[in-house]
C-alpha positions in Angstrom: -12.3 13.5 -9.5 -14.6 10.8 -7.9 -16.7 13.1 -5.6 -17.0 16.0 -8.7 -18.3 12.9 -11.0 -20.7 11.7 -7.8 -21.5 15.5 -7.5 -22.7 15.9 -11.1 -24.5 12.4 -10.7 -26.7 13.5 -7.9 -27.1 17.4 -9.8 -28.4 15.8 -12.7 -31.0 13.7 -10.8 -32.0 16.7 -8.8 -32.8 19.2 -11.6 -34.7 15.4 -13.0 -36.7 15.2 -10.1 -37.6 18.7 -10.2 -38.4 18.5 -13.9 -41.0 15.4 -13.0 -42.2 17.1 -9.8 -43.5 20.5 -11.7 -44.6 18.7 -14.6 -47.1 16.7 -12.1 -47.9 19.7 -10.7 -48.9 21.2 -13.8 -51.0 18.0 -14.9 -53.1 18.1 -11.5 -53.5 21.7 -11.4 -54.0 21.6 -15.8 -57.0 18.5 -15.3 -58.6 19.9 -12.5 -59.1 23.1 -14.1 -60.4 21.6 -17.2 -62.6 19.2 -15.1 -65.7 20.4 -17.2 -64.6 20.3 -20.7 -63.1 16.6 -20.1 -66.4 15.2 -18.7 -68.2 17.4 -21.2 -65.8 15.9 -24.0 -66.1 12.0 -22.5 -69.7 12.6 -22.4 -69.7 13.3 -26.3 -67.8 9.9 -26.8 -69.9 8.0 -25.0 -68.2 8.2 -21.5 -69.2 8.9 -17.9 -69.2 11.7 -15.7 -66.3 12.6 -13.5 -63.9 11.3 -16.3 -61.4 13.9 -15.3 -60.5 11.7 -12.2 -59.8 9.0 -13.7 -57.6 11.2 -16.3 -55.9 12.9 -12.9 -54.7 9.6 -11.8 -53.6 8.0 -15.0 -51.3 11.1 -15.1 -50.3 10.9 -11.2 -49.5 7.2 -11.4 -47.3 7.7 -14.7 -44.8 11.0 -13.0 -44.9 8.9 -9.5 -43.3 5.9 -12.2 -41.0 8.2 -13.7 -39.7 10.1 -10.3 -39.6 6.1 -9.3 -37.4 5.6 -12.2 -35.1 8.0 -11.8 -34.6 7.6 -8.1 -33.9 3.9 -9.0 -31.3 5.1 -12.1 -29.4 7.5 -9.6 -29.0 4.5 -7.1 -27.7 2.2 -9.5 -25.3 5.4 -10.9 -23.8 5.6 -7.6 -23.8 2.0 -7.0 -21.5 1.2 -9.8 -19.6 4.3 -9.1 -19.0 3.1 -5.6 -18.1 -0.5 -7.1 -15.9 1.0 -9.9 -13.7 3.0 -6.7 -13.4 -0.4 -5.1 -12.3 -2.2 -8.2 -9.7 0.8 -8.2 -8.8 0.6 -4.6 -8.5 -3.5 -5.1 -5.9 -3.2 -8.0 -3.8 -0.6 -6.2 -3.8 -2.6 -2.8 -2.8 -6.1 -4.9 0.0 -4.5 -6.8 0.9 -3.1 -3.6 0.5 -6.5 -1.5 2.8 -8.0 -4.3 5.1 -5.5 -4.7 6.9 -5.8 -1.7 7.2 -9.8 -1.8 9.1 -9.2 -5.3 11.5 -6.6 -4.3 12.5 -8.8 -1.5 12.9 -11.6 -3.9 14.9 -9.7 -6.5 17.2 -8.6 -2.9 17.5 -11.9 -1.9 18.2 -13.5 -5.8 20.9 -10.6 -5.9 22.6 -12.1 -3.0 22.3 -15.3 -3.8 24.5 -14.1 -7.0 27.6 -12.6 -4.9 30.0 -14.9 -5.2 31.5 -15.5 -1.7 27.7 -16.4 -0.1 28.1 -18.9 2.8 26.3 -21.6 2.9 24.1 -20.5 5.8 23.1 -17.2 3.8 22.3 -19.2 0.6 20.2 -21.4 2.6 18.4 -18.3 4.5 18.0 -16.5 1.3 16.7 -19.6 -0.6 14.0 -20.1 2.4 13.2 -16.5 2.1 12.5 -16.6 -1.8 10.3 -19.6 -1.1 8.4 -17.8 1.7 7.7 -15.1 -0.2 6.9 -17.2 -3.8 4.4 -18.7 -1.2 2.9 -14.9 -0.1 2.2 -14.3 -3.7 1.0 -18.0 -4.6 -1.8 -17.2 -1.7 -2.6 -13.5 -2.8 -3.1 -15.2 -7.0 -5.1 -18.0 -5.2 -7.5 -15.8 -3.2 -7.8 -13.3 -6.5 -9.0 -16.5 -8.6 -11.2 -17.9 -5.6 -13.3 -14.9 -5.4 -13.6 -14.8 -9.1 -15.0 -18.2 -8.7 -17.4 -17.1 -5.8 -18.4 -14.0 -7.5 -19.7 -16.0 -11.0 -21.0 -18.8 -8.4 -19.4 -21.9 -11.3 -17.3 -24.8 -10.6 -19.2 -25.7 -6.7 -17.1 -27.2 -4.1 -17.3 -31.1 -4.2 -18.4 -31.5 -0.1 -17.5 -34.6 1.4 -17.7 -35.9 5.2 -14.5 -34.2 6.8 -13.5 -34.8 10.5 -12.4 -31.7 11.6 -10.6 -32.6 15.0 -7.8 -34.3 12.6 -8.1 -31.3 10.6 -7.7 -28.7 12.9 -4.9 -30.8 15.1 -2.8 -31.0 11.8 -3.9 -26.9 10.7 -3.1 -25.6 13.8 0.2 -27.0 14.0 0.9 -25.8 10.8 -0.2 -21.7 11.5 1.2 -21.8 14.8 4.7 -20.9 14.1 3.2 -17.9 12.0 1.0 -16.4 14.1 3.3 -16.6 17.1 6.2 -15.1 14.9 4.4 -12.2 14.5 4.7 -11.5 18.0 1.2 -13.0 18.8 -0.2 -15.2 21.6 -1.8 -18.0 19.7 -4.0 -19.9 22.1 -6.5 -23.0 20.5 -9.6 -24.9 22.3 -10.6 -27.9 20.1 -13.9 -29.2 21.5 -14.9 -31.2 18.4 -15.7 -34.6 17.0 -18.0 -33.3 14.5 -18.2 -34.6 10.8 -19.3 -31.9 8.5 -19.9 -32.1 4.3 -16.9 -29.3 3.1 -13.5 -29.7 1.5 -9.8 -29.2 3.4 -9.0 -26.8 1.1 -12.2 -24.8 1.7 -11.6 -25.2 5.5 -8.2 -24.5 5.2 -9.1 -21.1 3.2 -11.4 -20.0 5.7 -8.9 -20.4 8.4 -6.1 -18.6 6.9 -8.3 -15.4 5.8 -9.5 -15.4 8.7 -6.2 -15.6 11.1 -4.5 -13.2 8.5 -7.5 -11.1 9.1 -6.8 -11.2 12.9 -2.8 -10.9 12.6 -3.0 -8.2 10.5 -5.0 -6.0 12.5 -3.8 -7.1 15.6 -0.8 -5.1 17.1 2.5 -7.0 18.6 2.1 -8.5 22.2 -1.7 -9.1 21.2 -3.6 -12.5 21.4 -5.2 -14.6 19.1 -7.8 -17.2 19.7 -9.7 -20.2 18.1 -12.3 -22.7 19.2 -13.4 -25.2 17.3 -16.8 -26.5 19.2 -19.7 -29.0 18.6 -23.5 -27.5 19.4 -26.4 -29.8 18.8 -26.9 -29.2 15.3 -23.6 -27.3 13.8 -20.1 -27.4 14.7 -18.7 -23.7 15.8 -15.5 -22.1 14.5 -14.3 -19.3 16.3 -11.2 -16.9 15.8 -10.8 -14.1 18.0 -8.4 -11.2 17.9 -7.6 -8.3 20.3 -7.1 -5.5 18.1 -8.6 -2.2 16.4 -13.0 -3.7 15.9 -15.1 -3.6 13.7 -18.0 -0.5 13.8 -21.2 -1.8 14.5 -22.5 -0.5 11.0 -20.1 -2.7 9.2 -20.2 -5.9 10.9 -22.6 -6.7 7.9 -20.3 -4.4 5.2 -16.8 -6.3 6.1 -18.4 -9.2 3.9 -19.0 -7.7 0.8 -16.1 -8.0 -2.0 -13.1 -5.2 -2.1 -14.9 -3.7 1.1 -11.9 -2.2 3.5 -12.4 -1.2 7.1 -10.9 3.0 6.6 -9.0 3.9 3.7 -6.5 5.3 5.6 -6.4 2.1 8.0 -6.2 -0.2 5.0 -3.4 1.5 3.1 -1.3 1.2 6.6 -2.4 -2.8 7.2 -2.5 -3.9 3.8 -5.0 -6.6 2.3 -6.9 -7.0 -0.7 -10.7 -6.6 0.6 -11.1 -10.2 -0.2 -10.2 -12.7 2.4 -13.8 -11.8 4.2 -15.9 -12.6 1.3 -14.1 -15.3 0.2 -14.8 -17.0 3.9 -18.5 -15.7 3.4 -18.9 -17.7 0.3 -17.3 -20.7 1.2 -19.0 -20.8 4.4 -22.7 -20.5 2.4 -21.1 -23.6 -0.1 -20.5 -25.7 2.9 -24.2 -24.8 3.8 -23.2 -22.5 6.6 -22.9 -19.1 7.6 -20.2 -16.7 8.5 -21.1 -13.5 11.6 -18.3 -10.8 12.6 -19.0 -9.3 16.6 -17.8 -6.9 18.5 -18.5 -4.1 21.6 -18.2 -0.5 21.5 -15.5 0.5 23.5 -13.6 -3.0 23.7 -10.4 -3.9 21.9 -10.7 -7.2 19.2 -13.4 -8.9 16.9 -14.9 -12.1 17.3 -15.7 -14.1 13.5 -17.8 -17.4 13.8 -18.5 -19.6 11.6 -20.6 -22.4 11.9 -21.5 -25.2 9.7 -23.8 -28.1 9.6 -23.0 -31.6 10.8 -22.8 -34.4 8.2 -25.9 -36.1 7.9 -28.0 -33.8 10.1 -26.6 -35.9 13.0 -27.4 -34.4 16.6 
């Protein structure tokens, strides 16, 4: 249904642009031919010779606006069509990326109501429900973030935050994730650096971006982070060994509801906003976010770096 209503889009502006094409034809061929009676005619009025020109590309200017025009209105068509199948694609990954948190939470609520549970499976089922309230509280949390990024209101409050306390408390928190995912999770933290941000932005670029790296990382692989002061701007690093990124899309992955494949997506699960929610908190905190990776090599490397507080070197 989407490629016959893109199909009749691009029709439409075809048999346009050939409309606008002949009609130009027509007007140069139609003035040139009447070159004489419109000099003749501007001569009358009290105009100068070799009016006809000036006629020819009044007419020439006004169809190259209109073919202009419509070229523009068929990239805007296909731009929201393109935007409208994301939106789509969005709402069907979501309902599936909290779908499968509540069924286990309805299994585990249904044990907890049998009533010879041992203590040791209420506890387990009650840590369960908790772990999985705590998947969906992050999905509703990213969902409202990137509204909030996408109207650009309510700007993060920065203030000076040292990130090796940070990191040192973060990292100790993730690890027991990462690494029970069946993931190597190794950290270098090579920083004393100050920077103007917020934990909870900090700690929201982290986690997309190490979900980003679990997710499409496959069991036995590694994860890495470096956290690293340069002369100007402290560098965050988190490096995965799985499937890449395509060269083309290094720039693409950014962009909101954008999804590496269809087909790879629906098997790895996500929203298409973790990446553009760590691009625009990285531009609040006045830095910048980059994706890398090598044609023919396993993994992709993100790096974010930010300015240091003050502008001190």
């Amino acid at each position: 249904m989407r490629r016959q209503r893109s199909a009749r889009i691009i029709v439409s502006y075809v048999l346009s642009l050939v409309v606008a094409v002949s009609l130009l034809v027509y007007w140069i061929v139609y003035v040139v031919q009447s070159a004489q009676t419109i000099n003749s005619l501007a001569s009358r009025l009290g105009g100068r010779g070799e009016t006809y020109w000036l006629v020819l590309v009044t007419g020439c200017v006004l169809f190259g606006l209109l073919i202009v025009g419509l070229t523009f209105q068929l990239a805007q068509a296909l731009g929201e069509r393109n935007y409208s199948r994301k939106q789509e694609e969005f709402v069907s990954n979501i309902t599936h990326e909290m779908k499968s948190p509540l069924a286990a939470i309805k299994l585990h609520a249904q044990t907890l109501q049998e009533p010879d549970v041992s203590d040791d499976d209420h506890r387990r089922s009650m840590g369960f429900i908790l772990q999985q309230v705590g998947r969906m509280e992050s999905l509703v949390d990213n969902v409202l973030e990137s509204s909030r990024l996408a109207a650009r209101r309510k700007f993060l409050d920065l203030r000076p935050v040292e990130l090796r306390p940070f990191f040192e408390g973060y990292f100790s928190e993730v690890r027991p994730q990462i690494e029970g995912k069946g993931l190597l999770f190794t950290v270098r933290l090579e920083t004393d650096a100050v920077v103007m941000a917020t934990p909870d932005a900090l700690h929201r670029v982290m986690t997309n971006l190490l979900e980003n790296a679990a997710r499409f990382s496959s069991r036995g692989g590694e994860v890495r982070c470096l956290v690293a002061d340069d002369r100007h701007t402290v560098r965050i690093e988190v490096e995965d060994d799985g499937i890449g990124i395509p060269q083309g899309e290094h720039r693409k992955v950014f962009e909101r509801f954008y999804q590496i494949g269809r087909e790879l997506s629906e098997r790895r699960g996500g929203t298409g906003l973790g990446l553009s929610i760590v691009s625009g908190l990285a531009r609040e905190m006045k830095g910048r976010v980059r994706a890398f990776s090598q044609e023919g090599r396993p993994g992709t490397r993100f790096v974010v770096t930010l300015p240091l507080a003050g502008g001190r070197s």
